[in-house]
DRENMIBA-688289 format. One line per 2 residues: for each residue x negated, z, y of N, C-alpha, C, CB. Coordinates in steps of 0.001 Angstrom, whole numbers, plus 500000, padded with zeros to 6 digits. Each point is the difference from the previous one (the first is absolute). Glycine has a CB too. Example, Ala and Ser with C-alpha at 12.3 -4.5 7.8 and 13.67 -1.06 7.14 Angstrom:
<tilos>
486810,507800,494310,500890,500000,501190,499100,500000,501200,501892,501246,498827; 498458,498034,502223,499180,500060,501190,500770,500730,501090,498816,497855,499372
</tilos>
This chain:
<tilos>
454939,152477,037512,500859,499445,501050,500984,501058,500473,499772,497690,499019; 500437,502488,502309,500921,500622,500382,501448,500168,499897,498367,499717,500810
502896,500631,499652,501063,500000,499092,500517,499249,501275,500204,502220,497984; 499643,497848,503051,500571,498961,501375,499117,498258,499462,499964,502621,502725
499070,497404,496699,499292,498943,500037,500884,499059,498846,497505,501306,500867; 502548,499997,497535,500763,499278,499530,501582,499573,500004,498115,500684,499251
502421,499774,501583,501482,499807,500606,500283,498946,500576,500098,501911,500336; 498237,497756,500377,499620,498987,500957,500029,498739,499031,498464,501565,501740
500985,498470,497327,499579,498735,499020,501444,500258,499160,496769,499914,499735; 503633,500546,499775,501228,499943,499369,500890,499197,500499,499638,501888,499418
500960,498143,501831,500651,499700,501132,499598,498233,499946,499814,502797,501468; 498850,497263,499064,499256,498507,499971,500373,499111,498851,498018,501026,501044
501940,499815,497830,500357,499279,498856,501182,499387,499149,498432,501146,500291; 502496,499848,500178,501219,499872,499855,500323,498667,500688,500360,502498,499780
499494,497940,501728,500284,498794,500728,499300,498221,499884,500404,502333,501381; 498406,498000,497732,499450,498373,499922,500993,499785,498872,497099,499814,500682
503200,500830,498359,500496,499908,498611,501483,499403,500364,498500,502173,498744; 502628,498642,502096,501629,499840,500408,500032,499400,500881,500816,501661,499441
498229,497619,501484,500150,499592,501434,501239,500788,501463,499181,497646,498198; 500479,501493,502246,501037,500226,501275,501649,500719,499814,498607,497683,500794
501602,501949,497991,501424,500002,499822,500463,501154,499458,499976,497820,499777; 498666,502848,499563,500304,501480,499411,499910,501019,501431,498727,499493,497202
500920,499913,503829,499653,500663,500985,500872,499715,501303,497793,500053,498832; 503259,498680,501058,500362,500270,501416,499933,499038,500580,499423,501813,500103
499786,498402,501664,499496,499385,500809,499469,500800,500837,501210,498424,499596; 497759,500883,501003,499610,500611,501157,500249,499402,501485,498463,500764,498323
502393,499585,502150,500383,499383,501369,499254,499888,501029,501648,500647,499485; 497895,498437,501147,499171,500428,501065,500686,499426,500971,497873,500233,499003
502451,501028,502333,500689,499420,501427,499214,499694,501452,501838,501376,498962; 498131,497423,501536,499106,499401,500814,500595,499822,501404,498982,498921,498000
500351,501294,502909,500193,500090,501655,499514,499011,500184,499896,502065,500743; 500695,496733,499566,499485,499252,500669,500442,499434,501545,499481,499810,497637
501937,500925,502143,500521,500373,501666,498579,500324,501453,502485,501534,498301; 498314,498184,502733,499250,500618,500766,499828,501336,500958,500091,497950,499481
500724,502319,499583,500586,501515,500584,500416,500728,498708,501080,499156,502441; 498836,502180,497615,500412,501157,499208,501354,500055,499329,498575,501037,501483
501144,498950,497051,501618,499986,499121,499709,501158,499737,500772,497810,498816; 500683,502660,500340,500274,500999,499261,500293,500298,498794,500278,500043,501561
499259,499025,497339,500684,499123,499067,501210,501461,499059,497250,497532,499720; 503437,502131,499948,501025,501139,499391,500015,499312,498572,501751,500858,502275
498486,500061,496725,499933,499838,498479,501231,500933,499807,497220,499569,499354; 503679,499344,499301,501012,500445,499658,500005,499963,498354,501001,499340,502364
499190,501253,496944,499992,500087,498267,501472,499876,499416,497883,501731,499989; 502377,497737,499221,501292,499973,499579,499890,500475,498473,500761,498076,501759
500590,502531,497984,500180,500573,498541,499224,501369,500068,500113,497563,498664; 499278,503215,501752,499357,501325,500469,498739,499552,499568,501788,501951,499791
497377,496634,500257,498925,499968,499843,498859,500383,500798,501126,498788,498944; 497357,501833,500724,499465,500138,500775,499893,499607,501571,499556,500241,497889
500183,500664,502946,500159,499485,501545,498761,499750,500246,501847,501230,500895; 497222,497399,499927,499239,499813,500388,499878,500216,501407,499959,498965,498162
498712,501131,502281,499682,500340,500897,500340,501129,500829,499722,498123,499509; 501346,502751,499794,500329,501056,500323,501695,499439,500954,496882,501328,499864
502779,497861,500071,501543,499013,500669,499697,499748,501084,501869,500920,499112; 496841,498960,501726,500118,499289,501097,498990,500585,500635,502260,499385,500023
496717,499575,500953,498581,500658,500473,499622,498809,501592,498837,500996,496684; 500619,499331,503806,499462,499200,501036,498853,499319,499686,500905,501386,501395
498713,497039,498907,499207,499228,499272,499686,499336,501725,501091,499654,496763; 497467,500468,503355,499635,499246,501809,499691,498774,498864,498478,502028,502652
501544,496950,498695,499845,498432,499853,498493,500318,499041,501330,498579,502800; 498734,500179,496316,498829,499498,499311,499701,501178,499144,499072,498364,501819
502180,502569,497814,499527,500809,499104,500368,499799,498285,500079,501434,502252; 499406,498937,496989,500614,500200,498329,500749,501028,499460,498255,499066,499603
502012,501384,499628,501131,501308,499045,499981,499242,498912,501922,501182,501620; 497178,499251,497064,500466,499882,498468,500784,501117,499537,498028,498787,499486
503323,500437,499920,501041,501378,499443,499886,498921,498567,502268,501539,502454; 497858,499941,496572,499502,499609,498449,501585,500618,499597,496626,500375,499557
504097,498716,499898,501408,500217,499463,500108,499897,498513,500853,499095,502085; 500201,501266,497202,499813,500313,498392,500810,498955,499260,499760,502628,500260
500176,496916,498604,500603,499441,499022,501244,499973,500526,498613,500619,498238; 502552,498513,502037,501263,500185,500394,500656,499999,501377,499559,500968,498173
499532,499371,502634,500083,500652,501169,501113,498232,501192,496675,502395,499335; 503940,498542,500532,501025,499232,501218,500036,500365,501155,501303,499666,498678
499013,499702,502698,499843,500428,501200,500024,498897,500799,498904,501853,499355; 500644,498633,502594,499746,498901,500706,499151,500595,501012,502056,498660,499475
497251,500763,501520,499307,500141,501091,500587,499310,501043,498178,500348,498782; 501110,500278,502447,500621,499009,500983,499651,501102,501042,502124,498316,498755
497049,500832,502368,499678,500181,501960,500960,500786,501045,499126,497601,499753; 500141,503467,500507,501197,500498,500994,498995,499976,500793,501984,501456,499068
498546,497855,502214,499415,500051,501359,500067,500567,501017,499983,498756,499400; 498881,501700,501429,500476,500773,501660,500694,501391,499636,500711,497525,501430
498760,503141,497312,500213,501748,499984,499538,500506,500678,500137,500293,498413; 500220,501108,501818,499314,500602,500583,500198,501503,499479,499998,498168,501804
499402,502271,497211,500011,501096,499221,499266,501988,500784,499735,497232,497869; 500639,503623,501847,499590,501297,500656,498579,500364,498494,503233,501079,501707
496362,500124,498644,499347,500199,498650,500604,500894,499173,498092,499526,500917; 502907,500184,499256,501044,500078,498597,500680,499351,499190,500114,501109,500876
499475,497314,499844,500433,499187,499225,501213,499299,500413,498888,501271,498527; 502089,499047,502378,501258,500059,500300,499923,499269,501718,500646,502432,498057
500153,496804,501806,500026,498105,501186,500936,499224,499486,497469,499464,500444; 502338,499693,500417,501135,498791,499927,498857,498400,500310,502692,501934,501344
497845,496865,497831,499626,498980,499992,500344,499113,500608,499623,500657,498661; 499965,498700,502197,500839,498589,500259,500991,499084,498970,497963,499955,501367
500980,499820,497944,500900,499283,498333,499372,500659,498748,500316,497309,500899; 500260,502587,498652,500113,500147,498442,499898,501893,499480,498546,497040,499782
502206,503473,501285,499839,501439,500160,500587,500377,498754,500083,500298,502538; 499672,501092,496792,500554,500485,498716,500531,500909,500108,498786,499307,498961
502217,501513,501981,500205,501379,500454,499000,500361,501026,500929,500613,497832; 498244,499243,503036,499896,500643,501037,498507,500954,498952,503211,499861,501703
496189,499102,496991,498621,501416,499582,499270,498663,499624,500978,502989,498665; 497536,497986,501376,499098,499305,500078,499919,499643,498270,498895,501069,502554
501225,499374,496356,500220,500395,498538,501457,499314,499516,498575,502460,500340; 501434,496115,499416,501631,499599,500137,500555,500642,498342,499734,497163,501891
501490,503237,498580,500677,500669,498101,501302,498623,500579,499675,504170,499080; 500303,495059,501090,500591,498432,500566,499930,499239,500409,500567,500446,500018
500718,498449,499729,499032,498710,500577,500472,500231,501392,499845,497969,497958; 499066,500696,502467,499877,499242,501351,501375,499972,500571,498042,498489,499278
502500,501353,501858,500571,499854,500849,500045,498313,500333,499449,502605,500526; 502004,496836,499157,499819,498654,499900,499961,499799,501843,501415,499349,497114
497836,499246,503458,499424,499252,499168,498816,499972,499559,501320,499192,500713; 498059,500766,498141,498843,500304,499763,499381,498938,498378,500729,502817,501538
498224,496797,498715,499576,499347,498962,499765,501009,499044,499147,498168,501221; 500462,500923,497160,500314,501125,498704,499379,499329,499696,501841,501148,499447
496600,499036,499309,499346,499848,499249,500615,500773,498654,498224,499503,501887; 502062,499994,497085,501160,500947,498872,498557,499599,499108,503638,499606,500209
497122,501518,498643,498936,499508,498589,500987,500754,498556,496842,500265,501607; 503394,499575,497566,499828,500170,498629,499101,499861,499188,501479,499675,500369
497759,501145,499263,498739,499909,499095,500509,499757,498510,498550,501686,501577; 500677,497445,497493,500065,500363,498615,500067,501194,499453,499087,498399,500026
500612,501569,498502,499571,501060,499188,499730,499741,498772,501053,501180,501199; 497930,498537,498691,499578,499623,498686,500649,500713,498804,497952,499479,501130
501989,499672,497929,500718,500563,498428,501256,499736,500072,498690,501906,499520; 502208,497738,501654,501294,499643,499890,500302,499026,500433,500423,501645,499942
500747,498033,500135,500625,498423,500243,499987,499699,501141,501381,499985,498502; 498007,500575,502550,499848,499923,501412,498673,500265,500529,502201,500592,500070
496434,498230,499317,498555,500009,500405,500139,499547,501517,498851,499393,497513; 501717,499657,502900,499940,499493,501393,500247,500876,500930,500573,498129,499317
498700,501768,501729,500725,500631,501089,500215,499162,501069,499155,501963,499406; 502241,498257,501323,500671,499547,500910,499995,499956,501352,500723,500342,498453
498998,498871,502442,499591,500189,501211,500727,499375,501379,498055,500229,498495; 501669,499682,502942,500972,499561,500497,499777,500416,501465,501392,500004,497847
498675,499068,502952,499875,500179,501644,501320,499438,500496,497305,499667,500267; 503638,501847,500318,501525,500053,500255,500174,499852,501284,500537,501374,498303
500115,497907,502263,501089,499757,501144,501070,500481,500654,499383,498821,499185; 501246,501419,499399,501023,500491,499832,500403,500840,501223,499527,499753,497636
499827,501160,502590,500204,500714,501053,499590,500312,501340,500381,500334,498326; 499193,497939,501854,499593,499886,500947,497903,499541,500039,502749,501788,500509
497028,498590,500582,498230,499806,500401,499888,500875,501003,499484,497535,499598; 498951,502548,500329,499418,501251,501104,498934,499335,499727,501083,502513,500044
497930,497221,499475,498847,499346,499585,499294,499303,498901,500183,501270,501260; 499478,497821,499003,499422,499016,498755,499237,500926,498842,499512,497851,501825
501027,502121,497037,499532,500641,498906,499341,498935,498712,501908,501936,500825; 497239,497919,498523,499653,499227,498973,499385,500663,498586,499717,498459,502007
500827,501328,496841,499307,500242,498869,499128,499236,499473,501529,500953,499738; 497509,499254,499594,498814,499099,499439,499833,500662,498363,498507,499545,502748
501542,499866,496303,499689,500896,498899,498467,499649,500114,502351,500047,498336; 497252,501059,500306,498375,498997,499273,500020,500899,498611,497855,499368,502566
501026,499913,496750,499682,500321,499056,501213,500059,498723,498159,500995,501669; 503152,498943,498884,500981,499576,498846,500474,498574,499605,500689,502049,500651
500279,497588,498183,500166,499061,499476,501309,499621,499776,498070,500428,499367; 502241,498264,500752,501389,499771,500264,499459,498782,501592,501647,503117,498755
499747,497042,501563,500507,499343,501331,499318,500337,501117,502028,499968,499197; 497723,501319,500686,499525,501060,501170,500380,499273,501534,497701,501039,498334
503380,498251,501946,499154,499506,501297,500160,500582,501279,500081,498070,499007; 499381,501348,502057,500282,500979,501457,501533,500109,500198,497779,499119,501378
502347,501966,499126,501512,500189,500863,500121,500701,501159,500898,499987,498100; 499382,499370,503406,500140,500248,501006,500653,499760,501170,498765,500223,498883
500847,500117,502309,500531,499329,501123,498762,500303,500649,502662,500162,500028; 496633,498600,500527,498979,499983,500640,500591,499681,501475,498405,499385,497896
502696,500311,502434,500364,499380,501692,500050,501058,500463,501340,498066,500006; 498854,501987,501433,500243,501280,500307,501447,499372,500772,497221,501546,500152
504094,499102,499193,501533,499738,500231,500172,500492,501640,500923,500534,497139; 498296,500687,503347,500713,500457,500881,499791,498750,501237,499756,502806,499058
499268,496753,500436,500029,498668,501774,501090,499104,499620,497117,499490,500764; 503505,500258,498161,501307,498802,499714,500899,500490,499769,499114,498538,499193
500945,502891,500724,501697,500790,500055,500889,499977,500945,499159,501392,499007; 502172,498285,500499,500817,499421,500904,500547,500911,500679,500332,498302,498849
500507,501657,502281,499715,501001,501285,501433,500751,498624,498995,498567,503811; 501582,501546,496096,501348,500427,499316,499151,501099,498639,501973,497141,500635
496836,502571,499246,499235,500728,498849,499109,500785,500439,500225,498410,498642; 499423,501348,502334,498948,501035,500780,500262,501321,499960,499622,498458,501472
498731,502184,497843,500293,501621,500864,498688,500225,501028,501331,501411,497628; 498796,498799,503335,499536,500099,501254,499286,501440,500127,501881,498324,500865
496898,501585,499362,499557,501722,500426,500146,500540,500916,498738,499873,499116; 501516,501342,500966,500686,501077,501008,499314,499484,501615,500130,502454,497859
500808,497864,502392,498980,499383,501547,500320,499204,501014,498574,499986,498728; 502085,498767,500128,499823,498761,500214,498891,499427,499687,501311,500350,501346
497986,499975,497738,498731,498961,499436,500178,499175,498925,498624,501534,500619; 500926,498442,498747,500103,498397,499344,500676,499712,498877,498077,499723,500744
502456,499378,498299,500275,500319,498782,499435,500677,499398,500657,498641,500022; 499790,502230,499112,499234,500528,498796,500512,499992,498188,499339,501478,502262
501577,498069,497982,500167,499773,498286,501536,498957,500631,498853,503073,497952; 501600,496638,500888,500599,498705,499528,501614,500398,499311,497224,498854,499436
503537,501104,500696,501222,500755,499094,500660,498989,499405,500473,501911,501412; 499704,498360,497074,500882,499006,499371,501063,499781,500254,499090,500292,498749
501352,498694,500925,501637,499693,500306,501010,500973,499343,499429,497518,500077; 500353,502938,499156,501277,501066,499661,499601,500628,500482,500917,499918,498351
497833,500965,502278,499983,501046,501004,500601,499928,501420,498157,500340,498749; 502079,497995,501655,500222,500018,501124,501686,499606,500132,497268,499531,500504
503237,500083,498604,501431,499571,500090,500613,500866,498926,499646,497496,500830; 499925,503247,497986,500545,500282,498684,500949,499454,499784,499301,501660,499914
500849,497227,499271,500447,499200,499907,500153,499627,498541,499359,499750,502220; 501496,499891,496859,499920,499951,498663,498913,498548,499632,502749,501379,499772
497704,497611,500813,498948,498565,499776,498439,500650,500595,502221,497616,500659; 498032,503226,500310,498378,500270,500311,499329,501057,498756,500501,499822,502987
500462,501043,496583,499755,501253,499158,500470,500056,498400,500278,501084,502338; 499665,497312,497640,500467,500211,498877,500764,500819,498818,498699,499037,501054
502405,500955,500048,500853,501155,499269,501256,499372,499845,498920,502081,500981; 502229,498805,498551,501659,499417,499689,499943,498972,499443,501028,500704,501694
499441,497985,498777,500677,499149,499280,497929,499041,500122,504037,500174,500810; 495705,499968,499912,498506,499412,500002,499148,500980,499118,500163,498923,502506
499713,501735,496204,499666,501027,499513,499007,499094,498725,502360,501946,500917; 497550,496972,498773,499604,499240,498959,498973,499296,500795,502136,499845,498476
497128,499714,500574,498918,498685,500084,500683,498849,500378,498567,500755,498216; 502688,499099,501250,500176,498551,500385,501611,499933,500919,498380,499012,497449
501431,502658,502992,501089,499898,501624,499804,499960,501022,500943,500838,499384; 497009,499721,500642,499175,500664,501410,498552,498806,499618,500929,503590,500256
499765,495696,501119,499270,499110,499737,498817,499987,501271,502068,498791,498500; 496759,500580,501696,499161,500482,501501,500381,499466,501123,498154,500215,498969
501953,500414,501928,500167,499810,501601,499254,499507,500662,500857,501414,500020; 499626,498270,500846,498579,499643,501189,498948,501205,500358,501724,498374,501341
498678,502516,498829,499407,501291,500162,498885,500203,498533,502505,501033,501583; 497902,498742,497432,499056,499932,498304,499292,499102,499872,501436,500716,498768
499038,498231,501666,499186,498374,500198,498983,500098,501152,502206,498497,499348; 497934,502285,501776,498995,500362,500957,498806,500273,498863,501661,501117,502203
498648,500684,497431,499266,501007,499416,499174,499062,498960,501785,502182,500385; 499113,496344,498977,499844,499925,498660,498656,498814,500869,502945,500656,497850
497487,498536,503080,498963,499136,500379,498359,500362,500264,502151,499154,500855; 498183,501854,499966,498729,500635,500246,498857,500733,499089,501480,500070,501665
499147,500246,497347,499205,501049,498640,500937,499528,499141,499005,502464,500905; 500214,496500,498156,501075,499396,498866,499917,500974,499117,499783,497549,500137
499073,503334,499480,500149,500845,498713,500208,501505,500383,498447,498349,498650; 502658,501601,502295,500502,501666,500125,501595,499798,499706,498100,501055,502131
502549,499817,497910,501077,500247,499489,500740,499591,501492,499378,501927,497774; 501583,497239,502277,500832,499580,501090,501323,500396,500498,498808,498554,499336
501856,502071,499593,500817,500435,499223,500745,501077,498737,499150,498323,501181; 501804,502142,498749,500604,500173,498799,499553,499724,498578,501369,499712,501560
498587,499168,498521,500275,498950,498797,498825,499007,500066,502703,500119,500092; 496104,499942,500831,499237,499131,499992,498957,500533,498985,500658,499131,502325
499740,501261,496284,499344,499938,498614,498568,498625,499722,502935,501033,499168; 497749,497849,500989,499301,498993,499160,498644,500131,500347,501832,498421,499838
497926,501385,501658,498561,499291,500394,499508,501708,500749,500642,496451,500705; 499764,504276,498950,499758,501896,500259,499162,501224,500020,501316,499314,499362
499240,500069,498901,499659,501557,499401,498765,499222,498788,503080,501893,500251; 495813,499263,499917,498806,499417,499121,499837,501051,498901,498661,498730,501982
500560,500182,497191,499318,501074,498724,498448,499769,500148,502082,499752,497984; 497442,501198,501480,498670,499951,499190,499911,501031,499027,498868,499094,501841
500264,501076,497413,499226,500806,499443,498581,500709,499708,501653,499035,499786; 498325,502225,500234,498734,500857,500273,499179,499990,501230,499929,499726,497843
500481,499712,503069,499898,500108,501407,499415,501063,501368,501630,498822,498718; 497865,500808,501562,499822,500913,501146,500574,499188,501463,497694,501234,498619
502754,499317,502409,500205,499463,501565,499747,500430,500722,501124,499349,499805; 498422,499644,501061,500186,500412,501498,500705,499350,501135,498180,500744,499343
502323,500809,501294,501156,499771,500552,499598,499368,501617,501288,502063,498301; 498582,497101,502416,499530,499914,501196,501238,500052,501029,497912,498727,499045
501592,501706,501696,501297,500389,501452,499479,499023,501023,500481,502941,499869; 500741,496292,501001,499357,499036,500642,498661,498780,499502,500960,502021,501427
498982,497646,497242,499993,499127,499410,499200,498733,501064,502205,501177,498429; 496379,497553,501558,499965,499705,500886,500139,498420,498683,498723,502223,502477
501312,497988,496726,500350,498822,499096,500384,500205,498540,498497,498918,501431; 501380,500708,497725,500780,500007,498635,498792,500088,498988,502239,498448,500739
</tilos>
């Protein structure tokens, strides 16, 4: 046997033996938009960077990114770039500095697919998951696990916000064309009850708005909020996902 062959079966074996969890996840990011994203990848704690931090994905396309034991981070749609071949443009939403390779996040407002991975052998097997608001919308994002155990369940926003965003939340594309992303209420007033900050700084001072109760009506299992913990943030274990953009159901 060859020494790639047996590296090959080693590998295989390990992995039927430790499952998923000695390994990670493998993310897979889905176009189901009808038009061209940019999806941007962000790593937190200096963990591996996927996808190189950010790539162009045409409608109805796939991207498997294979992430490690631990691995924390988020994803999330930048729309209407327009990049040189150097990499270097500007986005409509969810821009990261003006590069095609984000070393940052999105540009609120912009939807957030987050994750905390497990790590097997320690007190933290689950990994943590979560479709954010927080900072707004740009496009319907959805997680799906498989093959793990636990709760696993979907988390998303399948509506699309920008046709029910209220004129006071709107961001409008250059031009005068149409909505294009959605701005949260502390983006649009900063405001301590909207931003949960100062004397509204607690769970039980920042309470939801009409503006959160919108976000929260439309996509019950995304983050609406600050503090919208309970019905939120998911677990599973040994997991793999996929991430779908523009989402056409749950």
């Amino acid at each position: 046997m060859k020494l790639h062959q047996k590296i090959s079966l080693l590998h295989l074996l390990t992995y039927l033996f430790l499952g998923n969890t000695a390994f990670g996840a493998v993310f897979t990011l889905e176009n189901k938009c009808s038009y061209t994203i940019w999806p941007g990848t962000l790593s937190g704690n200096g963990a591996t960077i996927l996808g190189d931090g950010g790539f162009s994905l045409p409608p109805g396309a796939s991207v498997p990114l294979t992430a490690p034991p631990g691995w924390s981070g988020r994803f999330w749609a930048r729309t209407g770039c327009n990049f040189d071949d150097n990499g270097n443009g500007v986005c409509s939403t969810g821009d990261c500095g003006g590069t095609l390779k984000c070393t940052a996040g999105g540009t609120p407002p912009v939807s957030l697919a987050e994750f905390t991975l497990g790590l097997s052998g320690t007190a933290n097997t689950q990994d943590f998951y979560d479709v954010s608001l927080v900072d707004g919308y740009n496009v319907g994002v959805g997680i799906k696990p498989s093959g793990g155990t636990g709760n696993c369940q979907y988390a998303g926003c399948v509506t699309d916000l920008n046709t029910s965003c209220p004129a006071e939340l709107q961001v409008t594309a250059s031009g005068g064309g149409g909505v294009v992303a959605c701005k949260s209420a502390c983006a649009a007033f900063n405001a301590p009850e909207y931003c949960c900050t100062q004397d509204h700084a607690t769970p039980s001072t920042c309470s939801p708005t009409k503006y959160s109760e919108m976000f929260k009506g439309a996509c019950p299992t995304a983050y609406s909020y600050a503090y919208d913990d309970a019905s939120s943030t998911c677990t599973c274990t040994g997991s793999d996902y996929l991430i779908t953009f523009c989402p056409t159901s749950s």
